[in-house]
C-alpha positions in Angstrom: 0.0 0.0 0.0 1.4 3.2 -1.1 0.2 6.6 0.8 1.3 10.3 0.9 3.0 11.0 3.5 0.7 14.2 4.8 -2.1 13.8 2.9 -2.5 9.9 3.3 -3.8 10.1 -0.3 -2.7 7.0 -2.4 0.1 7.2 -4.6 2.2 5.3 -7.2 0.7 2.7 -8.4 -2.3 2.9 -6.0 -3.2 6.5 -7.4 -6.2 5.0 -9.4 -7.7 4.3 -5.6 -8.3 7.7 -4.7 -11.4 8.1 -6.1 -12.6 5.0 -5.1 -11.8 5.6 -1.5 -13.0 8.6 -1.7 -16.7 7.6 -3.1 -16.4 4.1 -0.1 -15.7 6.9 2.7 -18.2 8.8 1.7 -20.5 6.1 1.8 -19.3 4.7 4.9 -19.3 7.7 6.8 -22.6 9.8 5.9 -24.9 8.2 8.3 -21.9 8.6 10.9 -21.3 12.3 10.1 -25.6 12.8 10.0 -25.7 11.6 13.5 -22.4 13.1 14.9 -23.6 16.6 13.5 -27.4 15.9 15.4 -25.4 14.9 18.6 -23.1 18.1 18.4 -25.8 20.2 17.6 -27.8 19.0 20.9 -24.2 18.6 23.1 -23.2 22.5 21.7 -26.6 23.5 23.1 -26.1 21.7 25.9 -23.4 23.4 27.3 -25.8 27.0 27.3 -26.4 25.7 31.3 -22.5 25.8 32.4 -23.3 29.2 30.7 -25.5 29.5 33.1 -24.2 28.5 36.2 -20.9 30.2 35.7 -21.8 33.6 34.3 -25.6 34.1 35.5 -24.9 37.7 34.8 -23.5 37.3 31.2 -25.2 34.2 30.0 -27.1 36.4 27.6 -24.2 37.3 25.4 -23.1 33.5 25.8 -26.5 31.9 24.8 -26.4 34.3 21.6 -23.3 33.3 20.3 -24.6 29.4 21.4 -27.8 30.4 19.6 -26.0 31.4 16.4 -23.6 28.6 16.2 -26.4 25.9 16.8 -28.2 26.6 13.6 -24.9 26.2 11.9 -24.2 22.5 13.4 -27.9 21.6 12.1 -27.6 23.2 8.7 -24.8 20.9 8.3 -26.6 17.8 9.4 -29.7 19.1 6.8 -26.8 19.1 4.2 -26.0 15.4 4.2 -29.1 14.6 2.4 -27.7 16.8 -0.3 -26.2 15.1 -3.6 -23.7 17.8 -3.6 -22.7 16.7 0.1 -20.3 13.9 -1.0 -17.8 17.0 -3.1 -18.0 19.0 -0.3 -18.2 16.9 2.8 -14.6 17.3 3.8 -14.6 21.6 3.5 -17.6 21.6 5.3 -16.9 19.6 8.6 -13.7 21.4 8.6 -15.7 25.0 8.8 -18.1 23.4 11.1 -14.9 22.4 13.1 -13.6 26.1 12.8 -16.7 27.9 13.5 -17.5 25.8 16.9 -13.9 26.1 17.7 -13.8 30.4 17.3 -17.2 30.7 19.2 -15.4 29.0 22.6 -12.7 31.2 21.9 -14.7 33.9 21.8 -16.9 33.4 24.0 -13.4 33.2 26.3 -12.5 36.2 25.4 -16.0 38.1 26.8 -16.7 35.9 29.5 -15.6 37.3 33.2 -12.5 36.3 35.0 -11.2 34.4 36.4 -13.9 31.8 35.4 -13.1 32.5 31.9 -9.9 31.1 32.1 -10.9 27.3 32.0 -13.0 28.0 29.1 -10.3 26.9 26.8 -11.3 23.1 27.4 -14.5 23.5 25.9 -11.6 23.7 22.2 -10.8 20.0 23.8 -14.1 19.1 23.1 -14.6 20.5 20.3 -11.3 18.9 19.0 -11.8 15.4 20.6 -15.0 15.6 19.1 -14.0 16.8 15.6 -10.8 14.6 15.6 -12.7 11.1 16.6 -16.0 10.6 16.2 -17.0 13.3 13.1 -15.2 11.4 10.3 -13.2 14.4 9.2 -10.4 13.4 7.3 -6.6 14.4 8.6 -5.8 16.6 6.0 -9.2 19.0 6.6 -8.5 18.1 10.6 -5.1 19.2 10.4 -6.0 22.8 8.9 -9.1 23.2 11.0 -7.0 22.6 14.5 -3.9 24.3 13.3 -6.9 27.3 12.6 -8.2 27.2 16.0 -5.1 26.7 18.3 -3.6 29.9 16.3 -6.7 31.7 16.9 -6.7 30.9 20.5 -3.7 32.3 21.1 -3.7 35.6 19.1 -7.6 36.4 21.1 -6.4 35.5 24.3 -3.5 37.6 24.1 -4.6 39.8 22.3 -8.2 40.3 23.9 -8.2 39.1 27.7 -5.8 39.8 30.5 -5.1 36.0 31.7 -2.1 35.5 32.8 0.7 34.8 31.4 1.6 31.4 33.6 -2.1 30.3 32.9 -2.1 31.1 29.4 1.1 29.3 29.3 -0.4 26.6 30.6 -3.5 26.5 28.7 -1.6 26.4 25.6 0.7 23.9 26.3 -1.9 21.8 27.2 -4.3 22.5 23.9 -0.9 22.0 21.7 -0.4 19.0 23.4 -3.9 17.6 23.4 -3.9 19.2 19.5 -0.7 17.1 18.0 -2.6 13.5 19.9 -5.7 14.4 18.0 -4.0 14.6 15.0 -2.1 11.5 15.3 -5.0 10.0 16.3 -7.3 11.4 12.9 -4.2 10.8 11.1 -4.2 6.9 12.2 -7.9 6.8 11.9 -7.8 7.9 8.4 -5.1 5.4 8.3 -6.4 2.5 9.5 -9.5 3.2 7.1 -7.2 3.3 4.0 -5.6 0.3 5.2 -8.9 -1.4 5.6 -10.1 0.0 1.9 -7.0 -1.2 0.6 -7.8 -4.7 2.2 -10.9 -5.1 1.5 -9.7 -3.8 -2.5 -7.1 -6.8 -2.6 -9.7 -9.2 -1.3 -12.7 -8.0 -3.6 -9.5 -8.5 -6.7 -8.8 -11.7 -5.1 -12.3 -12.4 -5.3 -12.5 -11.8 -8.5 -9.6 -13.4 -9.6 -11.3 -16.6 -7.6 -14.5 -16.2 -9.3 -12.7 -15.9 -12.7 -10.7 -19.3 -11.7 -14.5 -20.6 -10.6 -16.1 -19.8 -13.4 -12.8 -21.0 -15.5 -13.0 -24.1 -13.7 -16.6 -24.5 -13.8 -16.7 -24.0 -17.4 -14.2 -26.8 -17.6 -15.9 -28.9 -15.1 -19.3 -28.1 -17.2 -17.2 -29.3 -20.4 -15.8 -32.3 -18.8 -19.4 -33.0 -17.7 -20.9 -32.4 -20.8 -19.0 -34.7 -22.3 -19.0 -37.4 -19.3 -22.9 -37.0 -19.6 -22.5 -37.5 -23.2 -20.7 -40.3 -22.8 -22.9 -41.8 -20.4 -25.7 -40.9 -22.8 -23.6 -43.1 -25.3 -23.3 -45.8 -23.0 -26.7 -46.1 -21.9 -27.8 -45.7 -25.2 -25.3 -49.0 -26.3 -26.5 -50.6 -23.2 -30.6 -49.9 -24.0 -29.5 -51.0 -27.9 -27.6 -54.3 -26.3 -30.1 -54.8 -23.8 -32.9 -54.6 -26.6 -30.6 -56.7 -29.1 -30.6 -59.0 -26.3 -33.9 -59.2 -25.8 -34.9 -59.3 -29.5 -32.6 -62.1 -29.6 -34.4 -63.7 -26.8 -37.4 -62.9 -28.9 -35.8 -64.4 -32.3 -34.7 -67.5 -30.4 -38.7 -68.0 -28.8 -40.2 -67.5 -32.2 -37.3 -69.6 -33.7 -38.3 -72.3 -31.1 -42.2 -71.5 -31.5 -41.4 -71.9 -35.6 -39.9 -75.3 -35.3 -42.6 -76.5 -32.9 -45.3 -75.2 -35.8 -43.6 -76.6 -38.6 -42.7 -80.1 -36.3 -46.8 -80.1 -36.1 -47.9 -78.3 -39.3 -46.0 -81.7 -41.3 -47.7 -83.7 -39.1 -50.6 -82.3 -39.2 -50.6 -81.6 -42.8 -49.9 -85.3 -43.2 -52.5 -86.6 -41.5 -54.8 -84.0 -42.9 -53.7 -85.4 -46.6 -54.7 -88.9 -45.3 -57.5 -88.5 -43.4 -58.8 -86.7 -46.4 -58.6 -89.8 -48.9 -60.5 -91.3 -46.4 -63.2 -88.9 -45.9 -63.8 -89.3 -49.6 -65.9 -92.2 -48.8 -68.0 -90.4 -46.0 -68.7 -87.6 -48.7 -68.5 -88.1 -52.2 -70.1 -91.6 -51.8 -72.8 -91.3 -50.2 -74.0 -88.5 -52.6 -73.9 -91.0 -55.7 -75.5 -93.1 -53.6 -78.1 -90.3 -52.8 -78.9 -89.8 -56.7 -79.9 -93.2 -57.6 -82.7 -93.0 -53.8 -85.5 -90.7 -53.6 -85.9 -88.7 -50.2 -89.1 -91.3 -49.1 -86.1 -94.2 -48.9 -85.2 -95.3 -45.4 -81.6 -95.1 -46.1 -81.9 -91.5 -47.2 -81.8 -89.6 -44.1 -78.8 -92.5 -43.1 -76.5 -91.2 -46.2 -76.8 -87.4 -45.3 -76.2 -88.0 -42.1 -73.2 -90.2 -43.1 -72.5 -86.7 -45.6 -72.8 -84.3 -43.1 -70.5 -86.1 -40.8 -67.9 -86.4 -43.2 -68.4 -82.6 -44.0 -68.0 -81.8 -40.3 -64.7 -84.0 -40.5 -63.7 -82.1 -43.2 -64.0 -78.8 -41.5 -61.2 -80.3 -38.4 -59.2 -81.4 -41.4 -59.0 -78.1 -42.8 -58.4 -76.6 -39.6 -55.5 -78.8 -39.6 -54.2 -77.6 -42.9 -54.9 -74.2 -41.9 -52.4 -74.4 -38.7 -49.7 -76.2 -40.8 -50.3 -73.5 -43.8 -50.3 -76.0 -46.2 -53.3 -75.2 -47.9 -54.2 -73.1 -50.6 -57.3 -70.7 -48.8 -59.2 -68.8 -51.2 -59.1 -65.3 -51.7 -62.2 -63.3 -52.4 -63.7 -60.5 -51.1 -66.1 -60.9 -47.9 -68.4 -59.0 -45.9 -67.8 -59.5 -42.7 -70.6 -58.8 -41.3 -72.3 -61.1 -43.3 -70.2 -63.9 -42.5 -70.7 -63.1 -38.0 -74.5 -62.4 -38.9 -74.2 -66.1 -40.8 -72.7 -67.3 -37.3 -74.8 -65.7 -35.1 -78.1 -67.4 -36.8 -76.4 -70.7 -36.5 -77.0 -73.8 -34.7 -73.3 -74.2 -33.4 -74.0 -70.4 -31.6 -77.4 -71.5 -30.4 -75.6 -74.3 -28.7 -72.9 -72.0 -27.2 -75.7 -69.9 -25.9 -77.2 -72.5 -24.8 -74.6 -74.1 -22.8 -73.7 -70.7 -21.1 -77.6 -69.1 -20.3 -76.0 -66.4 -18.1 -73.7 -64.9 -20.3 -75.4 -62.3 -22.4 -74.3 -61.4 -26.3 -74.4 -58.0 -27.4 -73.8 -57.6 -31.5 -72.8 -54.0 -32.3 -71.8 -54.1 -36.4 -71.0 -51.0 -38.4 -73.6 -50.4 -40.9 -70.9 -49.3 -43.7 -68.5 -51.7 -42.9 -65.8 -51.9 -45.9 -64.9 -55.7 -46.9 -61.9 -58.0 -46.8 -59.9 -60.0 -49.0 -59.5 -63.3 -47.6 -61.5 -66.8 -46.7 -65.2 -66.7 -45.8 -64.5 -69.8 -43.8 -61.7 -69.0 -42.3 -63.0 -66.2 -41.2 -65.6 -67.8 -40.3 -63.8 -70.1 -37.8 -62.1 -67.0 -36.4 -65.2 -65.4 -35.2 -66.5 -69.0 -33.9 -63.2 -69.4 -31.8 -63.2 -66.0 -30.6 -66.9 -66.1 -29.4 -66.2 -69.7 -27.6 -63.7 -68.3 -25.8 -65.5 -65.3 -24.5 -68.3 -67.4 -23.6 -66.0 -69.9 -21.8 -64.2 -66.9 -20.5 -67.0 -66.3 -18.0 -67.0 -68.9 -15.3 -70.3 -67.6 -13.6 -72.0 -65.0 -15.8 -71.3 -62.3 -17.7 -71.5 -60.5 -21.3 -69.6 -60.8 -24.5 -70.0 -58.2 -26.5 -68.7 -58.5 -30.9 -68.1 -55.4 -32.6 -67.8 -54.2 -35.8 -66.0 -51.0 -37.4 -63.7 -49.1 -39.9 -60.8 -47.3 -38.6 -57.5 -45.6 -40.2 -54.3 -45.7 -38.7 -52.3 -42.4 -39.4 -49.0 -43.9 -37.8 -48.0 -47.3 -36.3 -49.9 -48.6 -33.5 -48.2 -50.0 -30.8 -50.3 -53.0 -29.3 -49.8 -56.5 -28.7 -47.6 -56.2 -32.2 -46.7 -53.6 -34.0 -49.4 -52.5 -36.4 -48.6 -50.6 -39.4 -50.4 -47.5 -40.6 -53.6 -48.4 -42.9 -57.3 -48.7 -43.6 -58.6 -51.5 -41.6 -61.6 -53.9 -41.1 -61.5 -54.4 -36.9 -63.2 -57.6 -35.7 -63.7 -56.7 -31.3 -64.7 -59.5 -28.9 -64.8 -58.6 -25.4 -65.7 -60.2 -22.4 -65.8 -59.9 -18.3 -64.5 -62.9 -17.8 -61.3 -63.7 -15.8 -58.8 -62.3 -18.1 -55.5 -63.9 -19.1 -52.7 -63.9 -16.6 -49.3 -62.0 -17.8 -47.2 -65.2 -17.8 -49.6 -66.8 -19.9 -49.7 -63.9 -22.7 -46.9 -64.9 -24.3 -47.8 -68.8 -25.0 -51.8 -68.4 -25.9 -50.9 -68.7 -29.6 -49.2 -71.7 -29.1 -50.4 -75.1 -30.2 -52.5 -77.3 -27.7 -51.3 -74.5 -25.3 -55.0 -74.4 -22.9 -56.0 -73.4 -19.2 -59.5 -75.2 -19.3 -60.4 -77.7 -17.0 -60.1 -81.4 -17.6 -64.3 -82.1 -19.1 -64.7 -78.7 -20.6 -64.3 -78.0 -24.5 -61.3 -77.0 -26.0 -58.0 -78.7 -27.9 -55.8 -76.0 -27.7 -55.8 -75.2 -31.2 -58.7 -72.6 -31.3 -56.3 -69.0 -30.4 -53.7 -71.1 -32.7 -55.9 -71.1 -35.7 -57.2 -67.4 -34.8 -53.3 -66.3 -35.3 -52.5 -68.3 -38.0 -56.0 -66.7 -40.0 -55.3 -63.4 -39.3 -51.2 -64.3 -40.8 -53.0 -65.4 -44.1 -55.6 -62.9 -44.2 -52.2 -60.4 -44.0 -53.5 -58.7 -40.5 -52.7 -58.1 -37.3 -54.1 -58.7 -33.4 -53.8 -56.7 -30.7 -55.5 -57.6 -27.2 -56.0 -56.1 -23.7 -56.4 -58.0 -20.2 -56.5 -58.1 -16.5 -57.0 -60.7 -14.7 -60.5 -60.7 -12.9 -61.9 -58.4 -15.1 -61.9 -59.6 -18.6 -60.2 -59.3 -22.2 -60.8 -57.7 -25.3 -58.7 -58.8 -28.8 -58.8 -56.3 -31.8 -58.1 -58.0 -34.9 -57.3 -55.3 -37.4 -58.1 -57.0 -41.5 -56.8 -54.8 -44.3 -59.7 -53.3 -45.4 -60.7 -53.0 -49.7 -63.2 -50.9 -51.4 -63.9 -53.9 -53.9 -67.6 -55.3 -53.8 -68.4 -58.8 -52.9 -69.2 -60.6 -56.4 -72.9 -62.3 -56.5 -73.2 -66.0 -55.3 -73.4 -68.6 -58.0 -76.9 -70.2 -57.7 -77.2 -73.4 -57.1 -75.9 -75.8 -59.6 -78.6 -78.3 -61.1 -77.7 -82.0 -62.1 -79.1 -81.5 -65.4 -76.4 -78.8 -65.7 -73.7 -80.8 -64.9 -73.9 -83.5 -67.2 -71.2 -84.3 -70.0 -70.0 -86.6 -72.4 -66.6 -85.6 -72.4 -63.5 -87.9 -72.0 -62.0 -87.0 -68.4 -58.6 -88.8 -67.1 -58.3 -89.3 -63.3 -54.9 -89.6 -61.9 -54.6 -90.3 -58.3 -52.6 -92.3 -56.6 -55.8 -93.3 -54.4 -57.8 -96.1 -55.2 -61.3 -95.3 -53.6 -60.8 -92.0 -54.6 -60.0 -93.1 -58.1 -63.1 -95.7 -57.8 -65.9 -93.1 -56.3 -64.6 -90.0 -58.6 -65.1 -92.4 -61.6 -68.6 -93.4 -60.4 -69.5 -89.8 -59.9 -68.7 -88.6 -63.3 -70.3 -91.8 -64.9 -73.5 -91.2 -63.4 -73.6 -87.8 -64.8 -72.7 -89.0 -68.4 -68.8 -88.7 -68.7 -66.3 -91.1 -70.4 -64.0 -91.9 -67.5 -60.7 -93.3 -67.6 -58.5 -93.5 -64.6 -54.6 -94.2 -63.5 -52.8 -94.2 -60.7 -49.6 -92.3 -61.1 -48.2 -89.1 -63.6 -46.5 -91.8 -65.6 -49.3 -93.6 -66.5 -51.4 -90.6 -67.4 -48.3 -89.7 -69.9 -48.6 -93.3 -71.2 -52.2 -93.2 -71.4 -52.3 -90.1 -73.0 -49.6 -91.0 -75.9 -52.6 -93.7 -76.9 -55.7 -91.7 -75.8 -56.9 -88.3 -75.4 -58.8 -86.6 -72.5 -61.3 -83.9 -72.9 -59.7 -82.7 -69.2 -57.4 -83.8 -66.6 -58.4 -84.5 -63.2 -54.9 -84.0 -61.4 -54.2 -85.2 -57.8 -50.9 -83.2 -56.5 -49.3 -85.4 -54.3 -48.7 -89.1 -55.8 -46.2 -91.1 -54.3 -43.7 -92.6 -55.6 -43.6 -90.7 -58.9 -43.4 -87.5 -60.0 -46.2 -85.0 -58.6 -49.7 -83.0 -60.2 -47.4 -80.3 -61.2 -44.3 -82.3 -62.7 -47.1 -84.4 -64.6 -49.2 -81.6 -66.0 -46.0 -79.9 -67.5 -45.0 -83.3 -69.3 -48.2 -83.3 -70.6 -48.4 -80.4 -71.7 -45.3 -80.9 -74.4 -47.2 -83.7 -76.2 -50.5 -82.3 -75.7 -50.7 -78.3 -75.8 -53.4 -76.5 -74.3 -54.7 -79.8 -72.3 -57.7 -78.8 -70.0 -57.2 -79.8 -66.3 -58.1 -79.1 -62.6 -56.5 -79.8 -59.6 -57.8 -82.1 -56.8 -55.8 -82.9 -54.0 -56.1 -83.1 -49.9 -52.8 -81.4 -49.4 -50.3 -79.7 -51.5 -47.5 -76.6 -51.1 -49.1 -73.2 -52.4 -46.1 -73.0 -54.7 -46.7 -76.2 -56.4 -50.3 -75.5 -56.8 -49.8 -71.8 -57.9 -47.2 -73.3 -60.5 -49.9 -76.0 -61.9 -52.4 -72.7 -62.1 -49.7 -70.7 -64.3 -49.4 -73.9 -67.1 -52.6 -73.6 -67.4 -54.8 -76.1 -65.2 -58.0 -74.2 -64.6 -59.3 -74.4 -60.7 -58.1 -75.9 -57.8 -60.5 -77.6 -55.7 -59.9 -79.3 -52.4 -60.7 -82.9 -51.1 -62.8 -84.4 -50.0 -64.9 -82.4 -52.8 -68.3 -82.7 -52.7 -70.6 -83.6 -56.5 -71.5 -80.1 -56.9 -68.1 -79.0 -56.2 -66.4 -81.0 -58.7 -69.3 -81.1 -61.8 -69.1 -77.3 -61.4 -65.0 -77.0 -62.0 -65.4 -79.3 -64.6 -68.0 -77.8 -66.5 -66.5 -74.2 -65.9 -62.9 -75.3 -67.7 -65.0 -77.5 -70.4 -66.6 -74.4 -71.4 -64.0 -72.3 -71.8 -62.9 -71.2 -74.8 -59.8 -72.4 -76.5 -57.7 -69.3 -77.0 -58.4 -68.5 -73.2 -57.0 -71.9 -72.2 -53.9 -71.2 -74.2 -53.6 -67.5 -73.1 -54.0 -68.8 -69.0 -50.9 -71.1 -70.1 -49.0 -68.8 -71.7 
């Protein structure tokens, strides 16, 4: 800290402080020198008693120089709440100073001795006062004491007759008491620099430590940034590994899940192919047998029921082909509120609702539903499922309620599986049943996968088949649940704005007659034996083989009107193998496919060469007299344009 000797100003390189200290004395002293000026106004007034008491007879002139100087002392206080106070603070205490200090002197210059001659220490007051408690600075002190010690000495000797031991006294005592009040405003003023200058270093160190802490918490904010960053990074790997993993888990379920289908989709499609060149017999027979009796027979009613049996057998064996997706559904468009009105009226829901009288049905259908594209029966079967399962679903009582309506997606839905943006057909079943337990969510789709008791209904195939329908009708499921209080499945169908074609009416015998040659080839005998009979009875020339290779031999002798082509014939070469060898030695030969079980590729291949319809077994008269005639009639040039 560098200061000015006499005027404890700052110097050097602390010159630039000055001002400031200036300005922060100011400040700290105002409310100080306000109330020191009050207090000195009241002390100065004060003293008017010793006045009083001393000089009785002269207090007059006393009290009027008391009442003049008074005024002064208060104007001064009045001008601290001044703004031109702070410039002219340090003048003005120090002519406050002066004027208090030449009214005691004066007033020892008129008061009566020998009294008169103590009157000097009222200047020690006025000095201890000024010097200590007013805030005057040393520089202003220094003048204003210098001032009034002078003064005292040129009035007294000047003006009054004390003498000269007393006055010598007096003044060495006011000198005396003079210099310690300077020394003591000078290390006042001092101290306060010092303290300035302190408190300067430690508001720069401040600073300077702020700087650092903002520098380092810019830093630490960086390294932050980019630790939270990182982190963000890692939990983001972690979330992608933990969602690989669990996709992977997911792969590896439906991996497991696929293996399990396709272990029981080949064995169910094999036993489906089988069991349908055995239901031949329970369908196609008895309806030659049922055009040769009239309805007043006694065996009538026996041979439709032994018909409608085999139908019904037909329908499992189809569900069977539909889990293994080895069939070839048909595609058309449907109403589908047709087809659940078609349920609802039927005996098999009768039953249900019979079976379950507490459980109330509630059919809510959108009047301008849009169709589908798929299977009327497997739809069908969908619906029938899902309403058994509601009803079942309620142990007591309860309601099911079926829905109906259109809705668009305008982003992907995420439900029980993601579903796609699109128009869609939605199929709701509800219930307020008991609900599916989480564990069991994930394994309802699964074959023979069921919950029901030992002697109620149910294979475990019914949610299996609901699935696999909505795969091949290209849709998707979503469901809600809680257990104790019901569940609800969506299925969402693609919806088209085609219209369902008109039914064929009912096809007559008369209009099913030929004469044309037909070849059978199957590798089936009864079906070989009761297809030939059927045809026969309604006119045809019917040859029949066994194998692809004899049908290639045959035809190198014979011709055939049309083909009759089962698809699977072992051993030998299949439908579609056969039909193409044919087809080099006899373009644009008419044929059909009949078979209980064949890949959709290999079928789909058959229907590019050429052969007209597909038709599944166990076919029924009506079913096959109708493809026959349809591809007989054709013309030529559209046979050959189907092949080509």
């Amino acid at each position: 800290m560098h200061l000015r000797v006499m005027s404890l100003a700052f110097g050097g390189p602390n010159a630039d402080l000055e001002p400031l200290f200036r300005q922060d004395y100011f400040r700290g002293s105002l409310v100080h020198v306000r109330v020191a000026l009050i207090l000195g106004t009241l002390m100065y007034g004060a003293y008017g008693v010793l006045d009083h008491l001393m000089f009785p007879l002269d207090q007059r002139a006393l009290w009027s120089i008391r009442a003049a100087v008074c005024p002064v002392i208060a104007l001064g206080a009045v001008a601290t709440s001044r703004p031109w106070f702070e410039r002219w603070m340090q003048p003005m205490l120090a002519l406050v100073m002066s004027i208090c200090g030449g009214s005691v002197i004066w007033m020892s210059v008129i008061a009566p001795a020998p009294a008169s001659y103590q009157y000097w220490t009222g200047l020690v007051v006025v000095l201890l006062f000024s010097y200590a408690f007013v805030r005057i600075r040393f520089l202003w002190a220094m003048l204003a004491g210098i001032a009034i010690g002078t003064s005292y000495f040129i009035a007294t000797i000047a003006l009054t007759d004390i003498p000269h031991a007393t006055l010598m006294s007096n003044g060495f005592f006011l000198v005396t008491f003079n210099l310690v009040g300077m020394a003591s405003c000078y290390s006042i003023e001092r101290a306060s620099r010092r303290s300035f200058f302190l408190r300067h270093l430690l508001a720069q160190e401040q600073a300077n430590v702020r700087e650092a802490n903002q520098l380092l918490e810019s830093r630490v904010a960086a390294r932050t940034s980019e630790l939270t960053s990182a982190n963000a990074q890692l939990q983001r790997e972690m979330a992608e590994r933990h969602r690989a993993e669990q996709d992977r888990l997911q792969l590896e379920q439906k991996l497991k899940q696929a293996e399990k289908l396709e272990t029981i989709g080949k064995l169910a499609a094999g036993v489906a192919h089988d069991l349908n060149n055995l239901l031949v017999g329970l369908v196609t027979a008895p309806e030659v047998l049922l055009m040769d009796l009239p309805e007043s027979d006694p065996m009538h009613r026996d041979l439709v029921d032994i018909r409608d049996s085999g139908q019904r057998a037909a329908a499992i064996v189809s569900d069977l082909l539909a889990l293994s997706r080895q069939g070839t559904p048909e595609r058309a468009v449907v109403k589908l509120n047709g087809v659940i009105e078609a349920y609802v009226r039927s005996p098999e829901c009768r039953v249900l609702k019979a079976n379950h009288p507490k459980v109330e049905l509630e059919v809510a259908l959108e009047g301008s539903l849009l169709n589908v594209l798929g299977s009327r029966v497997q739809l069908s079967k969908v619906v029938m499922n899902l309403l058994h399962n509601a009803f079942e679903a309620n142990l007591v009582g309860g309601s099911v309620k079926l829905a109906t309506c259109n809705r668009y997606l305008d982003g992907p839905k995420d439900g029980f599986e993601p579903i796609p943006e699109g128009e869609y057909v939605v199929l709701k079943v509800s219930d307020t049943g008991t609900g599916i337990a989480k564990e069991d969510l994930s394994r309802i789709f699964e074959p023979f996968f069921t919950k029901k008791k030992l002697g109620r209904s149910g294979t475990g195939l019914g949610m299996t088949l609901i699935g696999s329908a909505v795969k091949e009708h290209r849709g998707f499921l979503d469901l809600s649940t809680a257990e104790g209080e019901g569940t609800t499945f969506e299925l969402y169908f693609p919806a088209t704005r085609e219209e369902v074609m008109a039914a064929e009416p009912p096809a007559r015998l008369e209009d099913c007659r030929g004469t044309e040659r037909v070849l059978i080839v199957d590798d089936v005998f009864e079906q070989r034996r009761v297809a030939t009979n059927m045809l026969r009875k309604l006119g045809y020339d019917v040859h029949a083989v066994d194998s692809g290779e004899a049908a290639l031999s045959h035809l190198q002798t014979s011709s055939a009107d049309i083909l009759v082509l089962d698809m699977i014939m072992e051993p030998g070469i299949d439908g579609c193998e056969t039909y193409r060898r044919i087809l080099t030695q006899c373009p644009g030969q008419r044929a059909i496919i009949a078979t209980g079980f064949s890949s959709s590729e290999r079928v789909e291949e058959a229907l590019r060469l050429g052969a007209g319809e597909y038709i599944q077994k166990p076919y029924t008269l009506e079913r096959l007299a109708r493809a026959l005639r349809r591809e007989l009639t054709k013309p030529a040039d559209a046979v050959r344009a189907s092949a080509g």
